[in-house]
N, C-alpha and C positions, 0 to 999 in steps of 0.2 A: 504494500500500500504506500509505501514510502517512499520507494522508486518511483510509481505511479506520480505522484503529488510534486516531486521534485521532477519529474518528465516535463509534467501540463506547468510546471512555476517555469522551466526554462524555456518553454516553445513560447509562454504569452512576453516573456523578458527579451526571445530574439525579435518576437514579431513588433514590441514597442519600442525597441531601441536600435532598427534597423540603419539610422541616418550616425551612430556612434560607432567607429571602429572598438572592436572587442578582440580580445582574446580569449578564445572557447580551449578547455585543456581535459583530456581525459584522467582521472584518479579512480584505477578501479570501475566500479560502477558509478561512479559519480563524475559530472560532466561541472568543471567551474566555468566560470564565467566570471572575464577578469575587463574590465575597460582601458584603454592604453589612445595615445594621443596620438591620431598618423603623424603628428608634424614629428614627434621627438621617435617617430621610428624612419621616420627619412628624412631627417635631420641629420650629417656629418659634423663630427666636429673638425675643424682645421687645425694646421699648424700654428695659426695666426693669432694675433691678440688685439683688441680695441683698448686704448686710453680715451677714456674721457677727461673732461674738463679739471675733473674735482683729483685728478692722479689716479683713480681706479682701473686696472685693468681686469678685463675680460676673454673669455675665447671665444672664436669666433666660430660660429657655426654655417655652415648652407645646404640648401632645401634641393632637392632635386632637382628643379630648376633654376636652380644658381644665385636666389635672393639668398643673401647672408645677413645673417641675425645676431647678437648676443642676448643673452637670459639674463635679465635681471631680475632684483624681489623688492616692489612699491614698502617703502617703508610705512605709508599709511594703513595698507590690507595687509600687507605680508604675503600676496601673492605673487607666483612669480609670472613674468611676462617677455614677452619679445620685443627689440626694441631691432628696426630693421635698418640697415647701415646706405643704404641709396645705390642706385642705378651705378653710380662710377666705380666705385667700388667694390660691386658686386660683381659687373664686368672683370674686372682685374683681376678680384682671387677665383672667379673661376674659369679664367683664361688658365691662372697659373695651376689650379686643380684639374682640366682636362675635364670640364664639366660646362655643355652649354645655355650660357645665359639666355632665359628668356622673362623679357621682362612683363609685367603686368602692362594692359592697356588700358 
């Protein structure tokens, strides 16, 4: 009955959160069901590193189509976020990473 109950919980969880990339993982008889961010599963980190203003640096990361990003955490929420480094730049490390840019329109 268990099984059952935990079948029809995971069929209404895939069928509601179809727009959310998931990770589904077999354990035994039990099927988890884990949520995971596409950006931070094809998201590269680079060699590189960003300085900002304040002396902080960063790594840099980029997206399979070649925007690059660093991760910072909003001191007000405590979340973390993307802050994206612009067109010229993006060009350049993924010229120098063999990954082609394409930008947003």
């Amino acid at each position: 009955m268990k099984q059952l109950i935990l079948s029809v919980l995971l069929m209404c969880t895939l069928g509601l959160n179809n727009s959310m990339a998931q990770d589904i993982q077999r354990q035994g008889n039990t099927f988890v069901v884990t949520k995971s961010s596409t950006s931070a599963n094809n998201a590269k980190k680079t060699p590189f590193t960003w300085q900002d203003s304040k002396g902080n640096k960063y790594p840099i990361y980029i997206s399979k189509n070649g925007a690059c990003f660093v991760k910072k955490v909003s001191k007000k929420t405590g979340k973390e976020y993307k802050q994206y480094l612009g067109k010229e730049i993006s060009a350049q490390i993924s010229k120098e990473m063999g990954i082609k840019y394409e930008p947003k329109k």
